[in-house]
N, C-alpha and C positions, 0 to 999 in steps of 0.2 A: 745461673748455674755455670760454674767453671769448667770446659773444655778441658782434657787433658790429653794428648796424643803420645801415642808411639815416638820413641825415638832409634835409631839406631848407632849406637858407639861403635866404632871401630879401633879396636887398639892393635898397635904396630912396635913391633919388639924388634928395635934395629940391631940389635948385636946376634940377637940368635934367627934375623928374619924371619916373623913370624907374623903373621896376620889373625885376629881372632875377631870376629864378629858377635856383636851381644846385643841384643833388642833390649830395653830399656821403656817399660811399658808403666808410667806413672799413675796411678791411682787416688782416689781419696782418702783412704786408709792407707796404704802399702806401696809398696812399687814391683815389678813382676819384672826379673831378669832373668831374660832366655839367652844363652849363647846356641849360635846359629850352626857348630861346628858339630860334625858328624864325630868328632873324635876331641879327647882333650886330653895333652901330655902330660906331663910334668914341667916341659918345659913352658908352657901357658897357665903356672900356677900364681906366678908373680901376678900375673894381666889381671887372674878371675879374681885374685884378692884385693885389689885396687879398684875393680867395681863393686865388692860387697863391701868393700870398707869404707868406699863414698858414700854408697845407703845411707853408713849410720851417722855421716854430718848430716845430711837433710833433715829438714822438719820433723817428717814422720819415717821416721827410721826403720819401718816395720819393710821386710822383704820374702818375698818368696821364688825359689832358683826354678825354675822350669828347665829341664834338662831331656826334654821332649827330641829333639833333633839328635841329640848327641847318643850314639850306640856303644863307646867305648872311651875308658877315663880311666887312667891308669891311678895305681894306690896313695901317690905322694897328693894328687888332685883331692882325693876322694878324704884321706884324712884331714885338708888344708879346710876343706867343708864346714867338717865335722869341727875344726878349731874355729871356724868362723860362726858356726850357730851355737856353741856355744860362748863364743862372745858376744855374741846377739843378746841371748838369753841374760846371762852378767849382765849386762848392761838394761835391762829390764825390756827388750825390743822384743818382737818376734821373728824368726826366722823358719820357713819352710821350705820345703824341699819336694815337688812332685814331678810325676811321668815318669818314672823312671822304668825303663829297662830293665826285664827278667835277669840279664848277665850284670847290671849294674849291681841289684838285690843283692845275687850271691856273691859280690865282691865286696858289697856292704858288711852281708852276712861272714864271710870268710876274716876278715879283719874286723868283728867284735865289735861293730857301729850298728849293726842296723837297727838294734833293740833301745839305743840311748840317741836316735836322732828323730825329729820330726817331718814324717814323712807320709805323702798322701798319694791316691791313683791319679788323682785329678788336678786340675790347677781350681778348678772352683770348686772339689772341696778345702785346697791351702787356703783362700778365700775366706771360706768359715771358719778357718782352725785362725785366721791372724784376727779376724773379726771378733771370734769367742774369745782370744784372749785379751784382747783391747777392752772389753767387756770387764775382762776377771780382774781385770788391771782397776780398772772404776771402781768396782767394787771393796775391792782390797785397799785402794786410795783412800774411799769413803769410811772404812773401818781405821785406818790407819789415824784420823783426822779425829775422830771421838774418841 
């Protein structure tokens, strides 16, 4: 059986000094990216888009944002998400998104996303939800093939 550990990325934005910590949690299906930051600007939009957009070279390209630690994420973040899962989706991948934050919700809600993104309580329900659709994927491949 193959081991897989935690890792933790740190990325360093020397023009605007910025520090951003991301845990990098790989799995056999997915990979599970937490940033460790209580708060996430806009100016750390560039950062978070360059770890979910590495997801989709790997192997299994399948990702889910744990955004557990983080209490506040301002609207350029939050819609950069929403362009990044669905290019997830395009690209035939899964992408989720859970823990999040009661004020997160209604910044979701206020800006017309919450209803068109996938989004869970838990990190092990996103777990099932990337699992079920690696599933729906098989299925639909095997239809595709007859």
């Amino acid at each position: 059986m193959k081991y897989l550990f935690p890792f933790f990325l740190f990325i360093f934005n020397i023009s605007n000094n910025l520090f951003m910590n991301v845990k990098i949690d790989t799995k056999e299906k997915f990979c599970v990216i937490t940033p460790e930051e209580t708060e996430i600007t806009a100016n750390m939009t560039d950062e978070l888009y360059k770890s979910l957009s590495f997801q989709l070279s790997k192997p299994i390209p399948h990702a889910i944002l744990n955004l557990k630690s983080v209490e506040k994420i301002e609207d350029a973040v939050l819609t950069m998400i929403y362009e990044m899962q669905q290019k997830y989706y395009n690209d035939n991948n899964s992408f989720v998104i859970c823990a999040l934050n009661k004020n997160i919700l209604n910044q979701l809600e206020a800006l017309e996303l919450l209803d068109t993104m996938n989004i869970t309580p838990s990190e092990s329900e996103a777990w099932d939800i990337v699992q079920m659709e690696e599933i729906e994927r098989e299925l639909l491949n095997g239809f595709d093939e007859n």
